[in-house]
KEMI-36868 format. One line per 3 residues: number of its first residue (from 1); for each residue y negated, x negated, z of C-alpha. Coordinates in pm, 1 decimal, always signed. Each point is the difference from the previous one (the first is absolute). Example, Ala and Ser with C-alpha at 12.3 -4.5 7.8 and 13.67 -1.06 7.14 Angstrom:
BEGIN
1) +450.0:-1230.0:+780.0; -344.0:-137.0:-66.0
END
This chain:
BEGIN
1) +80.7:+1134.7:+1674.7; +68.6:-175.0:-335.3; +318.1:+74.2:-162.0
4) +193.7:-302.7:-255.6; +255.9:+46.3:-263.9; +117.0:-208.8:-167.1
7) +237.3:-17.6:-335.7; +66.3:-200.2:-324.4; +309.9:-214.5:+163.9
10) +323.0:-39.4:-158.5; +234.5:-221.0:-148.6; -111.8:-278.0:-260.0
13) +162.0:-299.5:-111.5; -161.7:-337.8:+102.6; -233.6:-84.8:-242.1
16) -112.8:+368.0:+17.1; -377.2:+169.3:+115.5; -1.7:+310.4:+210.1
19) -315.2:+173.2:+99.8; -18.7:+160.2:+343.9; -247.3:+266.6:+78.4
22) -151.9:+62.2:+353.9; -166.3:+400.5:-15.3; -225.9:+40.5:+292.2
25) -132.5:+339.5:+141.8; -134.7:+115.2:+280.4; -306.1:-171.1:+205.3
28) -26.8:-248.7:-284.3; -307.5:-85.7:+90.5; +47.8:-167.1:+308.8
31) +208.4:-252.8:-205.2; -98.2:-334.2:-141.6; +309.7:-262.1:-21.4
34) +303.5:+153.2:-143.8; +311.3:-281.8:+12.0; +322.9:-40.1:-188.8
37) +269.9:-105.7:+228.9; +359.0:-34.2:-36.9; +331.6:-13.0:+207.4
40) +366.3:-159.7:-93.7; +302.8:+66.7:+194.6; +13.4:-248.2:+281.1
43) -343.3:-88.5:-38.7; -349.4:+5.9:+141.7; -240.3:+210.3:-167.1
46) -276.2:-180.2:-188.8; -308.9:+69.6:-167.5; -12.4:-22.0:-390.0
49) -351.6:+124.2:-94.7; -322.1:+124.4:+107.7; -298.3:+129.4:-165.5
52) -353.8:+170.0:+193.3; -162.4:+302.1:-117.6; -248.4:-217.0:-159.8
55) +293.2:-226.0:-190.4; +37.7:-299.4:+205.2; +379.8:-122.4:-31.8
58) +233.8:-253.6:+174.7; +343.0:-71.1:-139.3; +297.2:-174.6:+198.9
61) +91.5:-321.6:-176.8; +336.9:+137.5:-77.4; -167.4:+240.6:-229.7
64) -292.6:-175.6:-145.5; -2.5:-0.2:-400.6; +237.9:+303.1:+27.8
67) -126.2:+268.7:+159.9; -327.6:+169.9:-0.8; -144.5:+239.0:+213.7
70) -260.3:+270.8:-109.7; -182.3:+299.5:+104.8; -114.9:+307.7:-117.7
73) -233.7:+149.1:+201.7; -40.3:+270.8:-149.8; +323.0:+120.5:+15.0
76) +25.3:-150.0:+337.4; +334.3:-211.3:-136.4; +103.4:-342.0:+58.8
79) +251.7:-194.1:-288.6; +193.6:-276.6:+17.3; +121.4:-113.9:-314.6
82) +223.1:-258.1:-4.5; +163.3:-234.9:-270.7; +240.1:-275.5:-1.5
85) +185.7:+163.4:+232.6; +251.6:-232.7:+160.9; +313.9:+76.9:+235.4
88) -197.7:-103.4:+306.3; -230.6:+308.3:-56.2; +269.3:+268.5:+106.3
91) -136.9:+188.6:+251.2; -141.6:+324.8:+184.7; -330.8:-1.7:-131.2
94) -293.0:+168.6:+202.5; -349.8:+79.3:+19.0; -242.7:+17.1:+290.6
97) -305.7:+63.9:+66.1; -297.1:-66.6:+254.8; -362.9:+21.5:+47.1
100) -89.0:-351.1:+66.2; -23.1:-304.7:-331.1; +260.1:-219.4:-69.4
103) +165.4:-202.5:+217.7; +52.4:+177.7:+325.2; +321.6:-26.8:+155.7
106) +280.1:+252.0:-110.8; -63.3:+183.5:+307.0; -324.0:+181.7:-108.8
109) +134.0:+179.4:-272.0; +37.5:+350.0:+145.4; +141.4:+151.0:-299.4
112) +325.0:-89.4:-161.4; +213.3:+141.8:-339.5; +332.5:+76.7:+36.6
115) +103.6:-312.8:-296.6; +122.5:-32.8:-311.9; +329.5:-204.0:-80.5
118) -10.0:-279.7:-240.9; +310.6:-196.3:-116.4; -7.9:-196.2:-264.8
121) +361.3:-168.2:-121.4; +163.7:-35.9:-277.3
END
């Protein structure tokens, strides 16, 4: 079992950066892609970010130039720091995790933070 937790959400004013922090523990070493997704009210949950264990990343266009994922291995934790935050980017943010590469549908990630609220408004 791997366990995700995330934090580092809040409230920012557009035009603001936030950094979001994904801790993982547990069988961390069955893991390899570790996503960003996020969730607004009344909306479909979409995928923000990915990066593999060996750095690979893919960004959702929405984000690109904005947001960047990293990793630290060593301290088996994921970040998403994000500037230029607009409106549009209020949202349950979460993180996820699986043991296949980017890519794969949303399905095989078996493990799953609980979020992290963003808002950003003036």
């Amino acid at each position: 079992q791997v366990q995700l937790v995330e934090s580092g959400g809040g409230l920012v004013q557009p035009g603001g950066s936030l950094r979001l922090s994904c801790a993982a523990s547990g069988s961390i070493f069955s893991i390899n892609a570790m996503n960003w997704y996020r969730q607004a009210p009344g909306k479909e949950r979409e995928l923000v970010a990915g990066i593999t264990s060996g750095g690979s990343t893919s960004y959702a266009d929405s984000v690109k130039g904005r947001f960047t994922i990293s990793r630290d291995n060593a301290d088996n934790t994921v970040y998403l720091q994000m500037n230029s935050l607009k409106p549009e980017d209020t949202a349950a943010y979460y993180c996820a995790a699986t043991s296949y590469g980017l890519g794969v549908q949303e399905t095989l990630y078996d493990y799953w933070g609980q979020g992290t609220q963003v808002t950003v408004s003036s």
